[in-house]
Rosetta silent file (secondary structure, phi, psi, omega in degrees, C-alpha in Angstrom):
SEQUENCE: XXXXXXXXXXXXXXXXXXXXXXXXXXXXXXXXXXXXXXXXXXXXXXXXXXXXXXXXXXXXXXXXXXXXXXXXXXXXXXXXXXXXXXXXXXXXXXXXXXXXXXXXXXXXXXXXXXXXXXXXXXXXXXXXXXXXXXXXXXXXXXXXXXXXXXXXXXXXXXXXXXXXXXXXXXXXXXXXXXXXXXXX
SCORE:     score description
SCORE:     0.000 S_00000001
   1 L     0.000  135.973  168.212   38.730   85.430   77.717 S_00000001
   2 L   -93.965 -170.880 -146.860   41.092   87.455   79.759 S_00000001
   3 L   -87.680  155.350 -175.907   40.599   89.584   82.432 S_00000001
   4 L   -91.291  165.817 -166.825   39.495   93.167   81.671 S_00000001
   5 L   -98.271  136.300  169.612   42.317   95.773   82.725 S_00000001
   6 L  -110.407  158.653  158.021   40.777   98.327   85.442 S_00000001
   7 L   -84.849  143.451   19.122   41.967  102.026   85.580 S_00000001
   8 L  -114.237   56.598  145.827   43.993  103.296   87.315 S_00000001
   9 L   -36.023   94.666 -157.405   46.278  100.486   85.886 S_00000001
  10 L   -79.366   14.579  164.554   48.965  102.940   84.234 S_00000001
  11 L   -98.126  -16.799  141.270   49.219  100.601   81.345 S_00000001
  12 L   -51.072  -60.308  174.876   46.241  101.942   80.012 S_00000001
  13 L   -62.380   36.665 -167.078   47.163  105.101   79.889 S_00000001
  14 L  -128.660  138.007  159.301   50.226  104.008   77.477 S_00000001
  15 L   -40.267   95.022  171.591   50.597  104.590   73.848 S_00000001
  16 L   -38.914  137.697  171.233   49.547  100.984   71.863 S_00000001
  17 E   -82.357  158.242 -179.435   52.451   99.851   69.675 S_00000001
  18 L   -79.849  163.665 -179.052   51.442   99.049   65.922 S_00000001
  19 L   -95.411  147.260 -176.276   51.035   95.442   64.926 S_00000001
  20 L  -124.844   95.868  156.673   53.814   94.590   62.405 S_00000001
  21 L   -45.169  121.127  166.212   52.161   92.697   59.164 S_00000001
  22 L  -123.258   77.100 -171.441   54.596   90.914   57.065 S_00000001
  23 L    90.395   44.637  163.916   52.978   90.101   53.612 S_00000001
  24 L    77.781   29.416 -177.104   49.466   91.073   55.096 S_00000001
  25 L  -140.254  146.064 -152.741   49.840   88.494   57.701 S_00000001
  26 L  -134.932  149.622 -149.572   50.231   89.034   61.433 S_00000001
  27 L   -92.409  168.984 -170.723   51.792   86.364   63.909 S_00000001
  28 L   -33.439  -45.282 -147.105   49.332   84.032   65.963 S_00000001
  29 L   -79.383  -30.498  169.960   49.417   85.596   69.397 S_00000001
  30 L   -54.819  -65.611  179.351   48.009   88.629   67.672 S_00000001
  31 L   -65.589    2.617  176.928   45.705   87.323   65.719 S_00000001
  32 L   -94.947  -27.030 -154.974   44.450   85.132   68.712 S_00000001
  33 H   -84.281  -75.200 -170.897   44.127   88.171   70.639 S_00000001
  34 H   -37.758  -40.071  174.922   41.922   90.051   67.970 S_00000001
  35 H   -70.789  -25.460 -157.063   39.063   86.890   67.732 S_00000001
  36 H   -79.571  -37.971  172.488   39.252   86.517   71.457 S_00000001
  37 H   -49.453  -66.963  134.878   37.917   90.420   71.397 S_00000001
  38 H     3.551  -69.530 -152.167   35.919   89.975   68.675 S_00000001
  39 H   -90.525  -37.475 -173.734   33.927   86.868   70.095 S_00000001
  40 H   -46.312  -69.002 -154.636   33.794   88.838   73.482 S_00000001
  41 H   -63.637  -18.508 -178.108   31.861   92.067   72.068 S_00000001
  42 L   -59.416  -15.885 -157.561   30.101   89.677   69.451 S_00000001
  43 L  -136.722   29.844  153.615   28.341   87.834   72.282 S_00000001
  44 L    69.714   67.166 -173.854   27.815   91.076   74.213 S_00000001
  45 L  -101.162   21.837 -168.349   30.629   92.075   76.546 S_00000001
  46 L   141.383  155.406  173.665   30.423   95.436   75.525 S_00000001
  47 L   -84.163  -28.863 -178.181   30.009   97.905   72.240 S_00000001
  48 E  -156.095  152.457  179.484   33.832   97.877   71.761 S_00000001
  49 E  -133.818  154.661  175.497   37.233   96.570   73.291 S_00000001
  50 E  -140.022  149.108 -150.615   40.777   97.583   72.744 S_00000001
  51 H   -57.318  -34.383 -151.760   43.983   95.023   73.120 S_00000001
  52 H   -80.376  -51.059 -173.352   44.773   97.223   75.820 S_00000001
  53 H   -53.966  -30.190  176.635   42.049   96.946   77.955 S_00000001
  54 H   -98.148   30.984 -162.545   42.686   92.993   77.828 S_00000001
  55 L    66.020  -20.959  172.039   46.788   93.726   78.705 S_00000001
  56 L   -93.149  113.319  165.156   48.284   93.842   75.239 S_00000001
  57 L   -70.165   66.366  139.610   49.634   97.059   74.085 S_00000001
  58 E  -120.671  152.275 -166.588   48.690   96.643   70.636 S_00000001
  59 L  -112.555  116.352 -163.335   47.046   98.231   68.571 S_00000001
  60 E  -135.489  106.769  150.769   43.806   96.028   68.179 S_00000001
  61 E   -79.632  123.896  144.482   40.101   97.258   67.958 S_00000001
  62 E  -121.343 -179.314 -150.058   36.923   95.228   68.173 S_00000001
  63 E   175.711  136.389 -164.154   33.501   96.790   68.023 S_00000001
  64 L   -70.260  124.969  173.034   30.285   95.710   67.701 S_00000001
  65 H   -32.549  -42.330 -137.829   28.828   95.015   63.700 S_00000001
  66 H   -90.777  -21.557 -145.662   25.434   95.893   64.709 S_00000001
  67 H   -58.165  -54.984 -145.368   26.811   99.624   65.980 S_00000001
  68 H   -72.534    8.366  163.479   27.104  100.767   62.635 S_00000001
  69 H   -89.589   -5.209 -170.275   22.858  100.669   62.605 S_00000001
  70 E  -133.256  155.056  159.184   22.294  103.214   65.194 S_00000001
  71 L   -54.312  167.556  158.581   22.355  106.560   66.210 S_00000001
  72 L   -59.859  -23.004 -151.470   23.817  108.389   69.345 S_00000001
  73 L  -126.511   13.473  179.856   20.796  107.896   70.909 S_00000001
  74 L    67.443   50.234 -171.052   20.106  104.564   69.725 S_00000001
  75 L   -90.152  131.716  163.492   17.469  105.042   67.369 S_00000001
  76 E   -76.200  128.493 -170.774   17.834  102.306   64.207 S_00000001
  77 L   -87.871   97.886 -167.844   18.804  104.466   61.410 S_00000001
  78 L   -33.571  103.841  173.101   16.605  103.384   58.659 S_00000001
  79 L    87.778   18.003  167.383   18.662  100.873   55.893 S_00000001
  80 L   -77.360  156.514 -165.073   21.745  100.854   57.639 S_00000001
  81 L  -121.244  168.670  148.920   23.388   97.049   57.783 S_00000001
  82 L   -78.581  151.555 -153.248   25.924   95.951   60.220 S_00000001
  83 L   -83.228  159.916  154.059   29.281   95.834   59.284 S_00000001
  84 L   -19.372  -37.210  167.865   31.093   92.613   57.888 S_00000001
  85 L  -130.465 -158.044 -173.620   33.797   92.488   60.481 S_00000001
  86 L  -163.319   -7.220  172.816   34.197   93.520   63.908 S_00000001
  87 E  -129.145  179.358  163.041   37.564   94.202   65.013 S_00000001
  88 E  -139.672  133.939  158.402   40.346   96.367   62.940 S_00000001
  89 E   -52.563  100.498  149.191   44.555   96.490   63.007 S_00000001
  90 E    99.391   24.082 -135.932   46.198   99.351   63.092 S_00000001
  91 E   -98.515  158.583 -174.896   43.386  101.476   63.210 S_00000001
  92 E  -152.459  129.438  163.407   44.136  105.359   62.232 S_00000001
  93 E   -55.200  126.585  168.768   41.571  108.384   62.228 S_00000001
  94 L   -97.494  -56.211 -168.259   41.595  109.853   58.633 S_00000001
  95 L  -142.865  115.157 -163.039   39.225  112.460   58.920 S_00000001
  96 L   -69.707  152.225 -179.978   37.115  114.107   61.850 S_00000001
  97 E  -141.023  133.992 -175.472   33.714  115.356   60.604 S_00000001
  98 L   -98.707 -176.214    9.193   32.499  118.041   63.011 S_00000001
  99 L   -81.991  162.051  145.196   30.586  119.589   64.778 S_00000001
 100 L   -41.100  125.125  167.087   31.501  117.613   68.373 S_00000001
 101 L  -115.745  131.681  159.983   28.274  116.149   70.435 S_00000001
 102 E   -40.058  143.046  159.784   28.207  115.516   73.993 S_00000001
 103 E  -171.231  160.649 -142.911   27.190  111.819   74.592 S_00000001
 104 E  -118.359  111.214  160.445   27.339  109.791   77.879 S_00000001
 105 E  -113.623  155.433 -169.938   30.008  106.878   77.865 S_00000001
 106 E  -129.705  179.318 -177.457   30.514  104.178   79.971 S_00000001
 107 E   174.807  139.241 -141.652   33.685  101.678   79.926 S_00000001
 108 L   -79.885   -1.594  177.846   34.357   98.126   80.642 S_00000001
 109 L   -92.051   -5.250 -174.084   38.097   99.716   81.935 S_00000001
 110 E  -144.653   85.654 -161.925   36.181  102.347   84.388 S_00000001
 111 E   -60.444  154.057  146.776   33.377   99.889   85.836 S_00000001
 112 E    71.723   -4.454 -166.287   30.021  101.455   87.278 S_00000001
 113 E  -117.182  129.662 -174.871   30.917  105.316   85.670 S_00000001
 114 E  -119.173  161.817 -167.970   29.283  107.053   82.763 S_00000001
 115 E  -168.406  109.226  157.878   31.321  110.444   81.823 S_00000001
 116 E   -44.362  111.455  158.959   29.557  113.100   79.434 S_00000001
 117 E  -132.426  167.591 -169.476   32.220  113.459   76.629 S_00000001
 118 E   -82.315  170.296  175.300   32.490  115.177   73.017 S_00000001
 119 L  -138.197 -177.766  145.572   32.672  112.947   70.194 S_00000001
 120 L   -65.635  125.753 -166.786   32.580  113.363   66.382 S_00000001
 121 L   -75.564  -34.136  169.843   29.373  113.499   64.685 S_00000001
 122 E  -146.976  167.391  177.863   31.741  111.307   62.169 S_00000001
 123 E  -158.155  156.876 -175.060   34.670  109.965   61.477 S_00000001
 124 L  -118.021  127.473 -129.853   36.574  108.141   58.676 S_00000001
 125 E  -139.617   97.337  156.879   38.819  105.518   60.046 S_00000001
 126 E  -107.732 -164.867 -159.245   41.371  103.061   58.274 S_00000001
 127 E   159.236  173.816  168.230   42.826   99.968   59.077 S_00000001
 128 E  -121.128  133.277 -163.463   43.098   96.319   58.760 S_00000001
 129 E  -119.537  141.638 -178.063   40.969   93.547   58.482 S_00000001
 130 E   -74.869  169.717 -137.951   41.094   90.066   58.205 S_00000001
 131 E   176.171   85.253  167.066   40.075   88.560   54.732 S_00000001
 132 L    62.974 -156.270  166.677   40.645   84.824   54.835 S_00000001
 133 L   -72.323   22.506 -170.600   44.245   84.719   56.235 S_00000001
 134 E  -109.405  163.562  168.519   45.270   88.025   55.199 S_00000001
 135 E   -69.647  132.095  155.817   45.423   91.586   56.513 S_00000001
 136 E  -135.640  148.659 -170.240   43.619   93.603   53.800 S_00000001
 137 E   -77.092  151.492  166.586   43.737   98.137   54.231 S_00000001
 138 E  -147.752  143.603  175.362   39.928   98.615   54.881 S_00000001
 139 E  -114.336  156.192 -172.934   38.259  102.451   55.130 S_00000001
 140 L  -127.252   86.746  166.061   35.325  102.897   57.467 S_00000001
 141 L   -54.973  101.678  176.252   32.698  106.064   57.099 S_00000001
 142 E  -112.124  152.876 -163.906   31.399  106.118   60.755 S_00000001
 143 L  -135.356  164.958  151.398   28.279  107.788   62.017 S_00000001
 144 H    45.917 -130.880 -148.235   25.971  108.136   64.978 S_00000001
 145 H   -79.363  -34.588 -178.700   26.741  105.173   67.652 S_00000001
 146 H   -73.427  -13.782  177.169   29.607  103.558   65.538 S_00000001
 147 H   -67.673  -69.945 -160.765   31.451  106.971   65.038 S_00000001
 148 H   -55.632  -51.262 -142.720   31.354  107.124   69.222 S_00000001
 149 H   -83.686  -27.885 -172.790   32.686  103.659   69.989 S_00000001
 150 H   -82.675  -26.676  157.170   35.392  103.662   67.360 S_00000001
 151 H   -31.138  -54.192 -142.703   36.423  107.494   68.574 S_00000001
 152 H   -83.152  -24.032  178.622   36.501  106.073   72.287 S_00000001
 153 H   -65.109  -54.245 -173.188   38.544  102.483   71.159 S_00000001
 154 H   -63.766  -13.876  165.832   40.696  104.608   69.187 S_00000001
 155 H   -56.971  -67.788 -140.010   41.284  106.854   72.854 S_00000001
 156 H   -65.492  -43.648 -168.505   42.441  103.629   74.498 S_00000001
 157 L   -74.594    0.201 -172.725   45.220  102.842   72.059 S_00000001
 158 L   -80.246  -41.252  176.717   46.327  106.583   72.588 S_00000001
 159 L   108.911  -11.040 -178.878   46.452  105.815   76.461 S_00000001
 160 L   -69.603  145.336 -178.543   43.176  108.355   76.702 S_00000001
 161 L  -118.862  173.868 -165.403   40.398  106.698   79.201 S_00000001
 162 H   -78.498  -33.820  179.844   36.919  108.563   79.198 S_00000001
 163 H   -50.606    5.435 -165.826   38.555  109.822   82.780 S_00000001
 164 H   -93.553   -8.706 -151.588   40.351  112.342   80.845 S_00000001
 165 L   -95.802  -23.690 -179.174   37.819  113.979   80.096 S_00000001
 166 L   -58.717  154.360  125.272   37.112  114.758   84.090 S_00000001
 167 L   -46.326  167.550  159.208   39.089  117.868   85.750 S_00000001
 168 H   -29.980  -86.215 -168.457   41.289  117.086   88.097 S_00000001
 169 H   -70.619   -6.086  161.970   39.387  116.586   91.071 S_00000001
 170 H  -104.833  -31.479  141.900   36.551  114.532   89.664 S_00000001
 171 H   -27.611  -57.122 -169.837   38.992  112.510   88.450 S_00000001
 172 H   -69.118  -46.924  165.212   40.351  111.887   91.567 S_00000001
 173 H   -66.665   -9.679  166.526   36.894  111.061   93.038 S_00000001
 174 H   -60.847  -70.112 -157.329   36.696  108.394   89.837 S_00000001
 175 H   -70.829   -9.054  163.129   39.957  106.708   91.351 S_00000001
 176 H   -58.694  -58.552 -135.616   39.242  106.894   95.021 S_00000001
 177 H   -93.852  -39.724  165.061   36.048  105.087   94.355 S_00000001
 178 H   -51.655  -35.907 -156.088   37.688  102.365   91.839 S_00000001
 179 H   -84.887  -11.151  176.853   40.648  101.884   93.806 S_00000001
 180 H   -87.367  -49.165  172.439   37.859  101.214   96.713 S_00000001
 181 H   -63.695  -16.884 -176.767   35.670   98.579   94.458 S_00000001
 182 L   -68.942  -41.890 -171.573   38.895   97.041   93.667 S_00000001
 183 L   -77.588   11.626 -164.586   39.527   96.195   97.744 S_00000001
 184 L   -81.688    0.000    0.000   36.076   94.522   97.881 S_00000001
């Protein structure tokens, strides 16, 4: 696996470029990238990763299956399954479903730091998923804890970190104190 990207690395904070499919099929280095993500959060590096966070500005989610069973507060929501796949291509918001809830993220790009931020109570998502060797469009109705992580994956390909969420000057006391664990 490769190394995770810390802030304040300014290539986080960069737009992700789209992955370019050509007959639903996406070249190796991509598609190397997305299982290596995958396999991370699958074996519990985390609820979600974005390409970026691992140096490639593409735009590549993965996110844990099991997510899509819980709540914000991580109550199991009675007959929900985990989902089938685990990372998505190309991922695009379709539709925000309000109202906004506070809820306390953490982030494997801002080590040691939890940051109250708003989220969606839902959100409808598309994207692409692998299918044998192909890309196939997939839509995703997200709720509770899986709504949050694909919100905050879909920040990272945006260039937003959870720090954005800080003012100014608690910001500032984020990156003093990273840019200090970094010198250990």
């Amino acid at each position: 696996m490769r190394r995770i990207v810390v802030w304040p690395d300014p290539d986080l904070e960069m737009r992700s470029r789209e992955v370019e499919a050509k007959d639903g099929v996406i070249d190796d280095e991509i598609l190397q990238i997305a299982m290596e993500m995958d396999a991370f959060v699958s074996q519990g590096g985390g609820l979600g990763l974005s390409a970026v966070q691992i140096g490639s500005l593409s735009r590549v989610i993965a996110f844990d299956r099991e997510a899509a069973q819980f709540d914000k507060q991580y109550k199991k929501v009675k007959g929900a399954k985990p989902l089938p796949f685990g990372f998505l291509v190309n991922p695009v918001v379709v539709e925000v479903k309000q109202p906004m809830e506070p809820v306390r993220e953490g982030c494997l790009s801002v080590p040691k730091v939890e940051i109250e931020v708003l989220r969606p109570q839902g959100l409808l998502v598309e994207g692409l998923v692998l299918v044998g060797d192909n890309l196939v469009g997939r839509r995703i109705q997200a709720g509770g804890l899986l709504a949050s992580v694909l919100a905050h994956e879909i920040d990272h390909l945006n260039g937003r970190l959870i720090v954005h969420f800080l003012d100014k000057v608690n910001r500032a006391k984020v990156r003093r104190r990273l840019l200090g664990l970094s010198q250990d």
